[in-house]
PDB file with SEQRES, HELIX, SHEET and CRYST1 records, atoms N, CA, C and O in Angstrom:
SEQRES   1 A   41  UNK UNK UNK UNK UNK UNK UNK UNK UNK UNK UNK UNK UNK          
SEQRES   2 A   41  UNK UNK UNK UNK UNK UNK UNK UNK UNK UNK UNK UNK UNK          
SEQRES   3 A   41  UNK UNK UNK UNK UNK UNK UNK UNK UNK UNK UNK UNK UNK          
SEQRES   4 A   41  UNK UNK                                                      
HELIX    1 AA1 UNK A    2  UNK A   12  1                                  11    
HELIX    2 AA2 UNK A   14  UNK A   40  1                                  27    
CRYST1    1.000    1.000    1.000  90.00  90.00  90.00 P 1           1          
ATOM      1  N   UNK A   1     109.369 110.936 135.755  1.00  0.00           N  
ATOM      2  CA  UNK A   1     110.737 110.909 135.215  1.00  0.00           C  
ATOM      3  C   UNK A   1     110.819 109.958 134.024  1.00  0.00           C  
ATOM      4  O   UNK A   1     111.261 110.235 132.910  1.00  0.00           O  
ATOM      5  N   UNK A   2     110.269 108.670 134.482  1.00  0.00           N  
ATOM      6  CA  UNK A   2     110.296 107.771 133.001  1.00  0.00           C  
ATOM      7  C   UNK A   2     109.310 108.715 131.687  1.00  0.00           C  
ATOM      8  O   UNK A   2     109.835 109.008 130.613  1.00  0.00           O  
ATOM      9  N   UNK A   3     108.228 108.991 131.938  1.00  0.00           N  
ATOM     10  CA  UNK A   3     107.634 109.783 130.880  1.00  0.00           C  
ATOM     11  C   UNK A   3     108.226 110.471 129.981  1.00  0.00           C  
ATOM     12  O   UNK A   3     108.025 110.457 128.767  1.00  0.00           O  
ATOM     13  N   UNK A   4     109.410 111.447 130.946  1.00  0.00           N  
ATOM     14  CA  UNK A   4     110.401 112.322 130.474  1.00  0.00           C  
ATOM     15  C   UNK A   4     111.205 111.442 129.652  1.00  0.00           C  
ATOM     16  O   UNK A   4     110.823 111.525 128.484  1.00  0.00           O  
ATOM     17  N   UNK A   5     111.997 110.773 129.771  1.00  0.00           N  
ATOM     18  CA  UNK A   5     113.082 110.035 129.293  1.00  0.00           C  
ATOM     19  C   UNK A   5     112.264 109.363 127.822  1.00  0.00           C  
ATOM     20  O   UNK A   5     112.795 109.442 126.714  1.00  0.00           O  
ATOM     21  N   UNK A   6     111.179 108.840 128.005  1.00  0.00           N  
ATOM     22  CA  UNK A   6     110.390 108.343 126.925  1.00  0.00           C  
ATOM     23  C   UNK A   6     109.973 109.649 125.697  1.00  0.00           C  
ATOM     24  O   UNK A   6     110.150 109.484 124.490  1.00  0.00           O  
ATOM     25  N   UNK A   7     109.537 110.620 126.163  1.00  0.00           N  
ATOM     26  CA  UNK A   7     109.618 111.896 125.285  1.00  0.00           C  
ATOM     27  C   UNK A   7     110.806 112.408 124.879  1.00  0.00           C  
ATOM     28  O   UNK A   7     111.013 113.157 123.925  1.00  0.00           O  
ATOM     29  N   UNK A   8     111.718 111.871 125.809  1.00  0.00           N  
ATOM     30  CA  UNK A   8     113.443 112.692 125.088  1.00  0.00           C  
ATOM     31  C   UNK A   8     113.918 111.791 124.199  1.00  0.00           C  
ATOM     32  O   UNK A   8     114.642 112.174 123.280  1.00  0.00           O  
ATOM     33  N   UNK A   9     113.498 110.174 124.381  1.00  0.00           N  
ATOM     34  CA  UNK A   9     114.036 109.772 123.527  1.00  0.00           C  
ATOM     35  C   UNK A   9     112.852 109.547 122.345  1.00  0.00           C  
ATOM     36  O   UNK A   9     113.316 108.874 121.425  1.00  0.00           O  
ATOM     37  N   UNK A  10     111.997 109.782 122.213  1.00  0.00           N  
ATOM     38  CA  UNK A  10     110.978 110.341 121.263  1.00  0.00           C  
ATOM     39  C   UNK A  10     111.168 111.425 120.019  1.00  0.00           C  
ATOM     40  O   UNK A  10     110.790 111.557 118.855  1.00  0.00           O  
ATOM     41  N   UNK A  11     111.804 111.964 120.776  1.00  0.00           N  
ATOM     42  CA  UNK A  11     112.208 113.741 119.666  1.00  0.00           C  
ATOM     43  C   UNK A  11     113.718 113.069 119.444  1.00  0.00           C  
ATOM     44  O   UNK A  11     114.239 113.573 118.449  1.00  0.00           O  
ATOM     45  N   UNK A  12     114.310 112.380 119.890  1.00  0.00           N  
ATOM     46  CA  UNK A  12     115.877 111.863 119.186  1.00  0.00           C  
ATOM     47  C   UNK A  12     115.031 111.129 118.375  1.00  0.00           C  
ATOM     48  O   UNK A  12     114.979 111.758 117.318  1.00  0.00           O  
ATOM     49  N   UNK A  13     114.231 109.984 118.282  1.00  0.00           N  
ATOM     50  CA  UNK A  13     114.491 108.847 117.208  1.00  0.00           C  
ATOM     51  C   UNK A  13     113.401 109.493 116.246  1.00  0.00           C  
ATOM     52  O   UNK A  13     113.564 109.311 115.039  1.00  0.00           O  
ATOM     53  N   UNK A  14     112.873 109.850 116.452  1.00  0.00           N  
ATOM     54  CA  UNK A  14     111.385 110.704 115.493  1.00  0.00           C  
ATOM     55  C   UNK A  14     111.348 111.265 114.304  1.00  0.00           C  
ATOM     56  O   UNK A  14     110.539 111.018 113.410  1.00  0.00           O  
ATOM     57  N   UNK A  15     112.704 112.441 114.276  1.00  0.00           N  
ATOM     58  CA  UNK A  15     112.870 113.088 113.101  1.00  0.00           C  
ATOM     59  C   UNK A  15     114.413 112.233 112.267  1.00  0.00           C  
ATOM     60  O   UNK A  15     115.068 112.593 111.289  1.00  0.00           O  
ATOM     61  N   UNK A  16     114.562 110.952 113.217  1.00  0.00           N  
ATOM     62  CA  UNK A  16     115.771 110.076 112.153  1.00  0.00           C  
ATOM     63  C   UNK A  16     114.866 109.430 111.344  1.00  0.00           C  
ATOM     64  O   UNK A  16     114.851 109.482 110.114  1.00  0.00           O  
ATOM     65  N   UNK A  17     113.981 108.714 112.175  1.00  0.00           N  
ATOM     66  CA  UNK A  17     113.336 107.509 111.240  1.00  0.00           C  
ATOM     67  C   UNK A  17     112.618 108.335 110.567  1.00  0.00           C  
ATOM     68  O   UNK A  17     112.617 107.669 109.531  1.00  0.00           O  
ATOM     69  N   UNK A  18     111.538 109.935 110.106  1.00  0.00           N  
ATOM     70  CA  UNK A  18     111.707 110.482 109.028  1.00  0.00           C  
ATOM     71  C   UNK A  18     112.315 110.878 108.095  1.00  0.00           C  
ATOM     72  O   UNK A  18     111.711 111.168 107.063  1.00  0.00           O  
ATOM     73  N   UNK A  19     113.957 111.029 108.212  1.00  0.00           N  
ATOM     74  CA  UNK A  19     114.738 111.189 107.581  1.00  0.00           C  
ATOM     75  C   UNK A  19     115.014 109.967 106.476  1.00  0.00           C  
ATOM     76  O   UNK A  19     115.098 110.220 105.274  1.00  0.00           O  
ATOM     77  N   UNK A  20     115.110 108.982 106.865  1.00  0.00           N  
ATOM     78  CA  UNK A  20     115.390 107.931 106.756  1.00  0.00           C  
ATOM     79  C   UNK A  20     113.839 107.451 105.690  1.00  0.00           C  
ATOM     80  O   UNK A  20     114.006 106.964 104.572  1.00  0.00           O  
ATOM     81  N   UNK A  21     113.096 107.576 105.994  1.00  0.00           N  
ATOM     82  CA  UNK A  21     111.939 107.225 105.399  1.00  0.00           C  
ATOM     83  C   UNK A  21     111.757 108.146 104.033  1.00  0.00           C  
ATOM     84  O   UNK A  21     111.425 107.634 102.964  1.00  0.00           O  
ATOM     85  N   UNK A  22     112.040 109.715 104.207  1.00  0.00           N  
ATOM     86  CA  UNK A  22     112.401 110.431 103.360  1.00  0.00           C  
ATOM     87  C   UNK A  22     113.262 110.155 102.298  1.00  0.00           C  
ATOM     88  O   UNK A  22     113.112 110.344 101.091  1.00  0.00           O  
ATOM     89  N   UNK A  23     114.226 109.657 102.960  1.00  0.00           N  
ATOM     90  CA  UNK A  23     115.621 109.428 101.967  1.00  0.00           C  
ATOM     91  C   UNK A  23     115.221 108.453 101.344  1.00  0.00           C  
ATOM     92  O   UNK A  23     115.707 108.439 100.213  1.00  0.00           O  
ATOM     93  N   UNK A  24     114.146 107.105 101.673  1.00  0.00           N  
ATOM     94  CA  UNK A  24     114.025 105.962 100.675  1.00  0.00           C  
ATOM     95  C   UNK A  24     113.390 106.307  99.972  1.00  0.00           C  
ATOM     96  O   UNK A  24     113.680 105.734  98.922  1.00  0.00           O  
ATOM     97  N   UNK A  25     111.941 107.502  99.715  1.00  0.00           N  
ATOM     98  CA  UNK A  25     111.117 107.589  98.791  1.00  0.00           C  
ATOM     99  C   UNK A  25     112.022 108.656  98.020  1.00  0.00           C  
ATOM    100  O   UNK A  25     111.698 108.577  96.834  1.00  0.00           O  
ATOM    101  N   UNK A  26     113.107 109.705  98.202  1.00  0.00           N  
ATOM    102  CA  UNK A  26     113.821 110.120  96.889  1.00  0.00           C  
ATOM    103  C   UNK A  26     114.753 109.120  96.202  1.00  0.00           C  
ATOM    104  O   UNK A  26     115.210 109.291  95.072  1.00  0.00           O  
ATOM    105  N   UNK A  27     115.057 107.793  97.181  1.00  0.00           N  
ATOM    106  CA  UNK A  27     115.838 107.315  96.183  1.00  0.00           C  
ATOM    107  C   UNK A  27     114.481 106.519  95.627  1.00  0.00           C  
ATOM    108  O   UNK A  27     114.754 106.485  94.427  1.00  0.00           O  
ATOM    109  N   UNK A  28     113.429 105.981  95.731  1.00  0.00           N  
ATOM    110  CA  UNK A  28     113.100 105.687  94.537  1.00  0.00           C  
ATOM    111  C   UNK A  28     112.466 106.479  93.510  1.00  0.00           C  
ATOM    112  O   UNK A  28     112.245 106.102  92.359  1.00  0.00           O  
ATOM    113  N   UNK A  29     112.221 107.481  93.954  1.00  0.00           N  
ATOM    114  CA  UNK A  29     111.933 108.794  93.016  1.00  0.00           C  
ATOM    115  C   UNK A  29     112.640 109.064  91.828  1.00  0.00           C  
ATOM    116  O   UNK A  29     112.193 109.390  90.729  1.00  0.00           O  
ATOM    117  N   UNK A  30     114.146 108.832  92.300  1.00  0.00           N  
ATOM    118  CA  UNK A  30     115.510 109.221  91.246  1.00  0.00           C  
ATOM    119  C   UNK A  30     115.343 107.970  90.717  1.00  0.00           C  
ATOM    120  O   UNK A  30     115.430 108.122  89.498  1.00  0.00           O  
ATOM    121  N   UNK A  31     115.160 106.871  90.956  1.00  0.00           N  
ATOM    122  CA  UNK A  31     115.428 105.556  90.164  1.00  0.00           C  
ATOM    123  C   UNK A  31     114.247 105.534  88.998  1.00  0.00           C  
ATOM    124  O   UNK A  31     114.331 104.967  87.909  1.00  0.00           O  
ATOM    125  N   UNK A  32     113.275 106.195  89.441  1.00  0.00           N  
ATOM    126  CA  UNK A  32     112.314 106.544  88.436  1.00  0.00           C  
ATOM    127  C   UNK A  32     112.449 107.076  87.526  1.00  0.00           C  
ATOM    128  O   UNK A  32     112.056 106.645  86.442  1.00  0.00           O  
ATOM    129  N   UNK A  33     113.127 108.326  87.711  1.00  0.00           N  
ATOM    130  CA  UNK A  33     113.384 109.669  87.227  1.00  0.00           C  
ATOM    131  C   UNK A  33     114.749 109.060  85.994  1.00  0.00           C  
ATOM    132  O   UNK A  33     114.917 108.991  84.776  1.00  0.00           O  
ATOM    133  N   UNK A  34     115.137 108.882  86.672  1.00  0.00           N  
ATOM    134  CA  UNK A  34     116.584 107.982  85.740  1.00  0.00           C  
ATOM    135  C   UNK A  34     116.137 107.140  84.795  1.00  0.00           C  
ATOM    136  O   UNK A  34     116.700 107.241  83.705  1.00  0.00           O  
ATOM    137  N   UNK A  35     115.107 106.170  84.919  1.00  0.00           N  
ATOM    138  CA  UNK A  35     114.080 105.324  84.287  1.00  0.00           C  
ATOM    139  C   UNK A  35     113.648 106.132  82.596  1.00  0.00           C  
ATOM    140  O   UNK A  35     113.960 106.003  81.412  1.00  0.00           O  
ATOM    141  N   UNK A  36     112.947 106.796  83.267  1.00  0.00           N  
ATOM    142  CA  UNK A  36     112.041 107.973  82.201  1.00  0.00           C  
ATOM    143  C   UNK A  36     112.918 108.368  81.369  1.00  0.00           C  
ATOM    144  O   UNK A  36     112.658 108.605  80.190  1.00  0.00           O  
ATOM    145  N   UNK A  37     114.035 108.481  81.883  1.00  0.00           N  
ATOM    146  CA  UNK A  37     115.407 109.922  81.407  1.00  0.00           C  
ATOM    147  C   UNK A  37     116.279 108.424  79.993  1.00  0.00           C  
ATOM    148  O   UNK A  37     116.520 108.420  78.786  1.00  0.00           O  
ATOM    149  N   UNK A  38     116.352 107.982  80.506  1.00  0.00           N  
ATOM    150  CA  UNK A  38     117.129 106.384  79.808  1.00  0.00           C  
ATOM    151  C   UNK A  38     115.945 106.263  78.724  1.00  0.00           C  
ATOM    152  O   UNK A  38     116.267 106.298  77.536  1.00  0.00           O  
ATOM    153  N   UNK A  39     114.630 106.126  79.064  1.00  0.00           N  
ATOM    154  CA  UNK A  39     114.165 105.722  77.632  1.00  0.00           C  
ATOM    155  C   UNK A  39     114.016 106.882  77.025  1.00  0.00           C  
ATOM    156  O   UNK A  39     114.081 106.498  75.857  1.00  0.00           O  
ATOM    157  N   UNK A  40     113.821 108.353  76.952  1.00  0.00           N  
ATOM    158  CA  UNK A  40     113.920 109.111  76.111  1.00  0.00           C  
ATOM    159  C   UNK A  40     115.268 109.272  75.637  1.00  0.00           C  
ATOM    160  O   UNK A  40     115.064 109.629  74.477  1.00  0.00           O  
ATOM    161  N   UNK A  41     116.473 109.240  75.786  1.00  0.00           N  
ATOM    162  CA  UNK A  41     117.322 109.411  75.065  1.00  0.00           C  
ATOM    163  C   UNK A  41     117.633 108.448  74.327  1.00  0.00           C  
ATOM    164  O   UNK A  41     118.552 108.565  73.516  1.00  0.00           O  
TER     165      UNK A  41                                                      
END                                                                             
């Protein structure tokens, strides 16, 4: 039963903290991107 509970809460926190990890490398992606974009104009 604990196993269970450890795998359920496994697949809840799993695909947040990818999300989350995701979301920091586009924001520094865009801060880049914005970077590049500022010195060419």
């Amino acid at each position: 039963m604990k196993m269970h509970a450890f795998g359920y809460y496994l697949t809840l926190t799993v695909p947040s903290v990818l999300f989350v990890m995701n979301a920091m490398w586009f924001m520094k992606i865009l801060k880049g991107v914005m970077k590049t974009l500022s010195k060419w104009s």
